[in-house]
N, C-alpha and C positions, 0 to 999 in steps of 0.2 A: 533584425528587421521584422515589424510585426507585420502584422495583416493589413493590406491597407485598403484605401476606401469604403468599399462595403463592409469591412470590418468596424468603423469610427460609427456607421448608421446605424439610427433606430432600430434593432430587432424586432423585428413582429410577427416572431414564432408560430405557437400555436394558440390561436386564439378561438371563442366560440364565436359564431356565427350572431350577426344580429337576426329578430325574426324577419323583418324584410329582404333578407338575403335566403333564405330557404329554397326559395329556385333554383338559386343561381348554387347551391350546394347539390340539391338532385341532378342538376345540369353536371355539375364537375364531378359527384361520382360515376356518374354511368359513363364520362365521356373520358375521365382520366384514367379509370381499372382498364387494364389489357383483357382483352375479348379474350383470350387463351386462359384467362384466368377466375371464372367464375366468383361470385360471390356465395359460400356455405349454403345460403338459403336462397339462390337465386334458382335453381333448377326445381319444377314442378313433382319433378321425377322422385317417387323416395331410393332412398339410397341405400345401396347392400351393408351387407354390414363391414365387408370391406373398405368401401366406400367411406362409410360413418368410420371408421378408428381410420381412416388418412385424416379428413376432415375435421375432428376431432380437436379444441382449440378451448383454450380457457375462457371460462363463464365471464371472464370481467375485461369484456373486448374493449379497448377504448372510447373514451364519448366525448374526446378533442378531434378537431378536424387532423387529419391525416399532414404530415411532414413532406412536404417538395424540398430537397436539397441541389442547388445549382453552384459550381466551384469553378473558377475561371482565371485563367490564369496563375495559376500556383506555381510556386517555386517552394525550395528546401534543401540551404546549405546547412553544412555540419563541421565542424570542427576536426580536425584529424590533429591536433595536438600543440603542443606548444614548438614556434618554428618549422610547425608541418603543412601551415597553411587549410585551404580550406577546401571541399568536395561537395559540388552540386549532386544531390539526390533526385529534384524533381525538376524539370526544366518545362514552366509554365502549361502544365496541362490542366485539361476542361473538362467536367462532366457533369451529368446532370442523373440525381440519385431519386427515382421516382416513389410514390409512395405505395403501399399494400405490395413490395415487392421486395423476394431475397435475393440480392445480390452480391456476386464475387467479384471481389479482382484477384487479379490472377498476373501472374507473369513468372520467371524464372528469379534465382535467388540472385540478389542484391539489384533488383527489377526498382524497388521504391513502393513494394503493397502496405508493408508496415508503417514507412513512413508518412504515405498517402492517409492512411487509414488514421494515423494519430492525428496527421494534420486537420482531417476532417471531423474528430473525435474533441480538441480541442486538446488534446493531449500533451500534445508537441507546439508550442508556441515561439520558439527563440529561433530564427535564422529563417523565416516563414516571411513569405511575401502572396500576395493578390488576392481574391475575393470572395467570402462563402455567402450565400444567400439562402435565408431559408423561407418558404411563400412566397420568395418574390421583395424582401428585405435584410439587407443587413444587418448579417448575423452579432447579435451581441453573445457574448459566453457567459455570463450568470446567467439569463433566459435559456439557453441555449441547453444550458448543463442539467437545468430542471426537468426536463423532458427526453434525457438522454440518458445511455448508459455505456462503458465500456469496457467490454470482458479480455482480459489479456491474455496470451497463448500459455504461459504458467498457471497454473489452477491454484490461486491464492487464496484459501480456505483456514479455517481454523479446526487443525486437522482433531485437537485435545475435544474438541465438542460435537455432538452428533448431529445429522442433519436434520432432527424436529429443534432441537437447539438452536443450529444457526439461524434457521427459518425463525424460530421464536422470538431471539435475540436483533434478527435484521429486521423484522414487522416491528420490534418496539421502537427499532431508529427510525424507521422510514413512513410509517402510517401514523395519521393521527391521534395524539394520546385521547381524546371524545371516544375512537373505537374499545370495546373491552375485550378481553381475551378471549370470546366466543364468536366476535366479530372478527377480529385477526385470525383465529381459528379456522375456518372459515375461508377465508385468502389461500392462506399454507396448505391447506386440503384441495383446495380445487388445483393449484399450481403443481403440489407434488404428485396429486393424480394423473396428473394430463404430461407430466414429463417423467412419469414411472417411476417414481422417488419411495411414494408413499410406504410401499412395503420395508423400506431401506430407513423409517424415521429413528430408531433408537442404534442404527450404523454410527460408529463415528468417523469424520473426515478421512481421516490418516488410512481406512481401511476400506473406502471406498475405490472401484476399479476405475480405469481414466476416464469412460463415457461418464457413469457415475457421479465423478468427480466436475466433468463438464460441466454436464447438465443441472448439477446445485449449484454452482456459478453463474447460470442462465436462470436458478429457479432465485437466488439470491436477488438477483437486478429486477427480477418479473413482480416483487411483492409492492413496487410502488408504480406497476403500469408506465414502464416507459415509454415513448413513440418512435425511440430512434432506438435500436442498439449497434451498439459495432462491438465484432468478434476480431479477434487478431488467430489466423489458425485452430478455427475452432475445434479440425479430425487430426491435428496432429498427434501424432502417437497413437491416436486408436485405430481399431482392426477395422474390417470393413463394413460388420455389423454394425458399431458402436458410430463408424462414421455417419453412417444413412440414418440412424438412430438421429442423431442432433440435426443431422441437415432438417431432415423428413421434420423435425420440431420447430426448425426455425423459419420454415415455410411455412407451416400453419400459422406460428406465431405473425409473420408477414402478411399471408393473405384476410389476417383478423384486422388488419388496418395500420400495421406500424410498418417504420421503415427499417429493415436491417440488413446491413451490410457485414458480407466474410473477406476476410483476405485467404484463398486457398490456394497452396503451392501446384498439386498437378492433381486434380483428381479422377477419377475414374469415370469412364461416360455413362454408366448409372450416374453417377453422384450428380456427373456438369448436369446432366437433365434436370435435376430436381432444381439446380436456381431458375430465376426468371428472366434475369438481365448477367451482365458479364463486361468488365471493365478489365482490359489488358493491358500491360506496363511493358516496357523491353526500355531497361538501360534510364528509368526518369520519363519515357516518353509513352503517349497512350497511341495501342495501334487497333483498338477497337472497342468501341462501347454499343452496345444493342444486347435484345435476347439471344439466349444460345439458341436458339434452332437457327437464329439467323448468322449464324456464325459461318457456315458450309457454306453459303449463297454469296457474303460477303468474298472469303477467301476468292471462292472462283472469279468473282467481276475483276477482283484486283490481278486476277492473273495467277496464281499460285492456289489452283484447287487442291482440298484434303484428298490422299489417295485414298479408294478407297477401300474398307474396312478398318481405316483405321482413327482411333480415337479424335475428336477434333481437336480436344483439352489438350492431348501431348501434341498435335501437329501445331499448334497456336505459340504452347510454349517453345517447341523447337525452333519455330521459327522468331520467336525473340529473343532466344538464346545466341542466334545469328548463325544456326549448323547449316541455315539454306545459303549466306552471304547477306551479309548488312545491307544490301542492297534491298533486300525484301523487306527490311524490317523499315527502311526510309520512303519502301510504296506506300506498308502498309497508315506508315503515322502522317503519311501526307494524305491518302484517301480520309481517314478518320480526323482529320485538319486536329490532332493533337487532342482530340477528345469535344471537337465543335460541333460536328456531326450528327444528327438523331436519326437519318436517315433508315438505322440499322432497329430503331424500338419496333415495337408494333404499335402498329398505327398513329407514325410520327405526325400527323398533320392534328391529332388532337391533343397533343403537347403544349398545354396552356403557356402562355408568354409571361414574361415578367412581369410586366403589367397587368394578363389578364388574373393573374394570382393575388398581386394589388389590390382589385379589385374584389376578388373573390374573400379576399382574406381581409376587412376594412381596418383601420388603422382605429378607430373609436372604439374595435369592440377587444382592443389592447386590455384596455382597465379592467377587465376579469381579472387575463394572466396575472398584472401589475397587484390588482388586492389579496391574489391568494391562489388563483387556479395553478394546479402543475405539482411537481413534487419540491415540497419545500422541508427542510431539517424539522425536526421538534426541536423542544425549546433547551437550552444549554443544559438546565437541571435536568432534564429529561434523559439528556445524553450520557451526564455523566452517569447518572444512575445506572441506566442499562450498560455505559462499556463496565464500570464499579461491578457489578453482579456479573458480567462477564468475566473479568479477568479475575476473581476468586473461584468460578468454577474451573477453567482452567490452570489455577496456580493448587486448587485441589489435586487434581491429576496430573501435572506436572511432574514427569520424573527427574526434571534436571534443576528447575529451577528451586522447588519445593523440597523433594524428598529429598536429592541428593544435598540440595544445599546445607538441609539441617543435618544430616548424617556427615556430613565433614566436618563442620564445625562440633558435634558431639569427637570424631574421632581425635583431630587434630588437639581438639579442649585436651584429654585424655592423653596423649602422646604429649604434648608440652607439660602438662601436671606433673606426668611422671617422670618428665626428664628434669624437672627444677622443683622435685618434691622438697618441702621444706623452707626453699629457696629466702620464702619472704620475712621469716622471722628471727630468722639464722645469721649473725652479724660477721660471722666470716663470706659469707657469698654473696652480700649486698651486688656485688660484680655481677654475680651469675643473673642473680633480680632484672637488675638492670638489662641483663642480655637481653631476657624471658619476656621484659616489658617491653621492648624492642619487639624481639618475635611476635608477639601478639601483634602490635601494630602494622608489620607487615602482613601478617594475614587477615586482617579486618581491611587493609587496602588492597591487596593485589585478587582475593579468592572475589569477592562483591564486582572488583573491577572489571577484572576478566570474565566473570560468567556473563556481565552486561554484554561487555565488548563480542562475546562469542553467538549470543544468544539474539541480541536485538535487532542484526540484518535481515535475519529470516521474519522478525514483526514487520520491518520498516517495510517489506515489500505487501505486504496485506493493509497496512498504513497506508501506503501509495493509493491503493486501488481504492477500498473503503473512501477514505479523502476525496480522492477526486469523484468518486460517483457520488459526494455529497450524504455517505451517511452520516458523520457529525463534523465540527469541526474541530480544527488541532487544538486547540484549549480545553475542548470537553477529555480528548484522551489524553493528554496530557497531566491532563489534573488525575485521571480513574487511574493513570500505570502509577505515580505517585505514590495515591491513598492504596491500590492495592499494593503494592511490594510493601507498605510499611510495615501492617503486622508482620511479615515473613521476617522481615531483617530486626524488626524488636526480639522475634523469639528466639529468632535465632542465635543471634546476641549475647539472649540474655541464658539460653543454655551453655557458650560455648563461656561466658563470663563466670558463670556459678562452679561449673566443672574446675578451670583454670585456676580459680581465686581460692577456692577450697584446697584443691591440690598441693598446690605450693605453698598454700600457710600465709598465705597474705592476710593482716588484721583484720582479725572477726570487728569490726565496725560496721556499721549500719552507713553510717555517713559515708565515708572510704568507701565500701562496697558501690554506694549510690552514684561519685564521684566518677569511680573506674567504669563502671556502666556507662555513665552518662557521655564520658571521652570515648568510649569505643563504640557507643550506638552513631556520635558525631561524624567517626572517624569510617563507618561504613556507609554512612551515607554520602559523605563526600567523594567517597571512593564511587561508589554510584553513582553519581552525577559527572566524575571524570569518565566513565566508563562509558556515559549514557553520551556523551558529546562525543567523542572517537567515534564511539559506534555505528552514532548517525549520520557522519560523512564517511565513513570510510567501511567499505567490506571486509569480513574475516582477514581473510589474510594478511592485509594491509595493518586493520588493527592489533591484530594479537601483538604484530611488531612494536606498532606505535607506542600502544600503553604500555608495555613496559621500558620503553626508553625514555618515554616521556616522565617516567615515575623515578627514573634515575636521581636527577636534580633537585625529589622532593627530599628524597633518601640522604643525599650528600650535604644539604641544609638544615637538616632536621635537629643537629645540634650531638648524632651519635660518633661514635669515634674521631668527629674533628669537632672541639666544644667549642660552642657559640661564640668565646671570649677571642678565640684563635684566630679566627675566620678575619681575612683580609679587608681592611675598609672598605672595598669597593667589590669587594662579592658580599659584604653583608648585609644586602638588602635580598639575598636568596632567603635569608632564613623568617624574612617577614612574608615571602611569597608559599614558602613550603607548609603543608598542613599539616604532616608529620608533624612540626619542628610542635606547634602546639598540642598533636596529641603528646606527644613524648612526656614534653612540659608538665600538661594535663595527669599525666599517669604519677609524675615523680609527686606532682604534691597530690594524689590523694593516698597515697605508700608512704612516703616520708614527710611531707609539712604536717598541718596542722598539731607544730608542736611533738612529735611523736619520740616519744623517750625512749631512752639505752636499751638497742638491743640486745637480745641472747646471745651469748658466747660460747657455744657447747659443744665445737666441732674443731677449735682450733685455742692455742694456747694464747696466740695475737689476734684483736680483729681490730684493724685500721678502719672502720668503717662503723662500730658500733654505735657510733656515737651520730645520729643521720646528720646534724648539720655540717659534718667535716666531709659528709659524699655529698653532700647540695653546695658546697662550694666548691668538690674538687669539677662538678659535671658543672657549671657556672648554671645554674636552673634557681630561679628564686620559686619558693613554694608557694606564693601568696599570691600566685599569677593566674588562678587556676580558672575563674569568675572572668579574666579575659581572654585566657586561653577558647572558652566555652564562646563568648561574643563574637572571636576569631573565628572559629569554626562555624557558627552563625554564618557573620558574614559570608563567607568563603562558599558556603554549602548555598545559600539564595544565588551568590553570586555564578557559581558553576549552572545550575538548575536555569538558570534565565539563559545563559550563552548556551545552553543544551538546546532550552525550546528554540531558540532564533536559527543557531543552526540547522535544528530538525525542520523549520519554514523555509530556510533557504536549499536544501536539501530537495524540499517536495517541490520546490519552483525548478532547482535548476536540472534536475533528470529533464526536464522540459522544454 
């Protein structure tokens, strides 16, 4: 169930003011900012230098009217499995997400923060019901995503590249290609200055500490000026320095004009002080929304004051946890009428109405947003370019994908040479050739397979994130992972093919040479694109199982130890399905067709086999197939590479 009604309306986000609205904007800033919350430059007074580094907030404050989010009636079931039926998450709550303000929700685990927070983030779309409004109109999610960001409680970074890197690499997806690198320069200074990055630019990911790592996550989303951000546990894991660190940042960042919302599990009452507002969950339901100071004054009216000295953050959560008796927890969500409530803001009677936001925000002065205002993608070339130069810098330092991968194919080249040295010219072990030709083909399919299958969970979650915060879209990286893996697996290829070919004496030919090449460059790329489709629906675990079973049935059709002639009418349509069967095919005729004359005899007094047309009729393999065998794998290698990308779209829809 999607979102419904105000979810179908017009969006009318964030839009500029027309100039005869200008009043009526001085009106709604001095009337909508909470009095407890100054504006930077609103005190006459100068400010210590104390003062000045809390205050302290990036040079490129927004110059879009500020984001009012109102949420009404929400719902959020979820699947619990096949014949397990279904679990309500949220049960129709209401809030109203003000702007120039950082806000928590809060509640106990399996309260509904995360789920809350996706649903409002756009995140979570599938079994979601009632209505988000933003200004005062329904929310459309392409508008909506423009202006928005969402940082996930896992810090999904690209750990091979350093943080003036990411910063350089995310300013080329997300700023206009008009700006030049001194312009963007620029951006990434003032941002990593003001979130204490700067000293840490030539750190790479993987060795940053978690605040660290946070904070370029936040400094990531910040180079295209968002107005909205939502964090999902943004101090979890860190100490209690590194917490205050990010809060104390993303209240600056808030009181500069955007709206951002935390979901925080129990924090410390230093920390609760630092937000401004406070939305509580128990069980799917809200049992308070206002600022935290008004949190203490609330409890008491309802009858269940915080004792005191003691935290209000854990007495809040305790009591949604139900340690007082559920009884409290059904005062508190009927006094809070499920999150209806404003009573508890400061200074709820200047809480503009939905209407008066209507107004304030006119529907004509749409057509900015609509021709270009907000953050919108660069252009597809643009994208691919920079993830293309991306993913070569990190397939440089790549220790698994890169290094290791060419050094197995050198060793294993080297270890099979040696073990069927001679093999190919030597007309008593034709047999063993054929084994050898075999062996190759398993490792050109299962080592390309498997490293996909192992490797590419840990991309698909940085995939997720990137994607939906709109830095390119899935065609741009799809095409850049492509073009970069190809040089790897060409070279690689063509090391483990020269090593192998040489070793065992397989005909010094140029053509043949080019033939065997050309079948096993086919043959790893196809193995990549099975690898690349497991990968993307399924996690490690699940896959390492998958693809090798799955690869069973290419194995058993391939035409090796049961010849293709044998094979029962009505299973011999595996061997047109398996892509073995044609590299196999592939390898016999560039070793033995093209005509190739009486081999050597010099190891044995008999050789059944010297003669190659009496082994191409014993394996039933015609050599003159080799031109369709190549077409086959064609096909087969587009055909996988297309159900990979669909997959990988339905993939990034259905996490949702």
């Amino acid at each position: 169930m999607m979102l419904a009604g105000a979810e179908i309306v017009e969006n009318q986000s964030v839009i500029y003011k027309a100039d005869g609205e200008r009043s009526m904007e001085a009106m709604e800033r001095s009337s909508l900012s909470a009095p407890s919350i100054p504006s930077q430059s609103a005190s006459s007074k100068a400010p210590s230098p104390s003062q000045e580094l809390q205050a302290q907030g990036l040079s490129r404050v927004p110059n879009r009217d500020p984001v009012d989010i109102q949420f009404s009636n929400i719902t959020c079931t979820v699947s619990l499995g096949i014949n397990k039926g279904t679990k309500q998450i949220l049960h129709s709550v209401n809030g109203r997400l003000r702007p120039r303000q950082l806000i928590a929700i809060m509640g106990p685990s399996g309260a509904g923060k995360s789920t809350l927070l996706d649903v409002l983030s756009g995140y979570r779309i599938t079994g979601v019901g009632g209505a988000i409004f933003i200004n005062g109109r329904g929310r459309i999610m392409k508008r909506f995503k423009k202006m928005s960001c969402y940082i996930q409680q896992d810090d999904r970074l690209q750990g091979l590249l350093t943080v003036g890197e990411n910063m350089a690499l995310a300013a080329d997806l997300k700023l206009p290609t008009k700006l030049d690198k001194y312009e963007k320069g620029e951006v990434i200074e003032d941002i990593l200055t003001n979130l204490g990055l700067y000293e840490h630019m030539n750190t790479r990911g993987s060795q940053l500490s978690g605040g660290q790592r946070k904070r370029l996550s936040i400094a990531l989303e910040l180079i295209n000026n968002p107005l909205v951000m939502f964090l999902d546990e943004p101090t979890t894991g860190l100490d209690s320095s590194s917490c205050s660190q990010v809060v104390q940042l993303c209240q600056n960042l808030a009181h500069q004009g955007r709206t951002i919302v935390c979901t925080v599990h129990q924090p410390s009452a230093s920390l609760f002080a630092l937000f401004d507002h406070v939305y509580v969950l128990a069980a799917g339901h809200c049992l308070y929304q206002g600022t935290t100071k008004n949190l203490v004054p609330y409890l008491e009216e309802a009858g269940i004051p915080c004792p005191l000295y003691h935290n209000p953050a854990d007495y809040i959560i305790e009591l949604a946890s139900g340690e007082y008796g559920e009884d409290k927890i059904e005062i508190l969500t009927n006094k809070a009428e499920n999150g209806k409530a404003h009573n508890w803001f400061e200074d709820p009677e200047s809480i503009p109405t939905m209407e008066h936001l209507r107004r304030l925000y006119p529907l004509s002065a749409m057509k900015e947003l609509d021709s270009g205002s907000g953050s919108e993608e660069t252009s597809q070339a643009n994208q691919r370019s920079v993830l293309i130069k991306r993913g070569f810098m990190k397939a440089k330092r790549d220790a698994t994908l890169t290094h290791l991968r060419l050094m197995v194919n050198v060793v294993v080249g080297i270890m099979l040479g040696t073990l069927f040295i001679n093999a190919g010219n030597e007309g008593s072990r034709v047999l063993d050739n054929y084994n050898l030709l075999f062996a190759i083909l398993m490792h050109h399919m299962m080592s390309p397979m498997m490293l996909t299958i192992l490797t590419f969970p840990s991309e698909m979650s940085i995939l997720l994130k990137e994607h939906f915060n709109r830095w390119y879209s899935l065609g741009s990286y799809y095409i850049s992972v492509t073009i970069v893996d190809l040089p790897i697996s060409i070279v690689s290829c063509a090391v483990f093919s020269v090593i192998v070919y040489t070793m065992s004496s397989q005909p010094l030919d140029l053509a043949r040479f080019a033939m065997f090449f050309t079948i096993s460059l086919y043959t790893v790329l196809v193995a990549q694109s099975f690898g690349l489709m497991v990968g993307a629906v399924f996690n490690v675990v699940n896959g390492t199982f998958l693809g090798p079973t799955l690869s069973v049935p290419m194995m058993m059709f391939a035409g090796f130890g049961v010849r293709l002639r044998d094979l029962p009418p009505y299973l011999y349509w595996g061997s047109y399905v398996s892509y073995l069967r044609y590299g196999l095919e592939g390898y016999i005729g560039a070793i033995y067709g093209l005509d190739r004359p009486t081999l050597e005899c010099n190891e044995a007094l008999y050789c059944h086999y010297k003669h190659p047309k009496v082994f191409l009729n014993d394996v039933a393999m015609n050599p003159n197939m080799f031109w369709w065998d190549v077409l086959a794998l064609t096909v087969t290698l587009f055909l996988l590479r297309t159900v990979a990308f669909f997959l990988l779209k339905w993939k990034l829809h259905a996490v949702r």
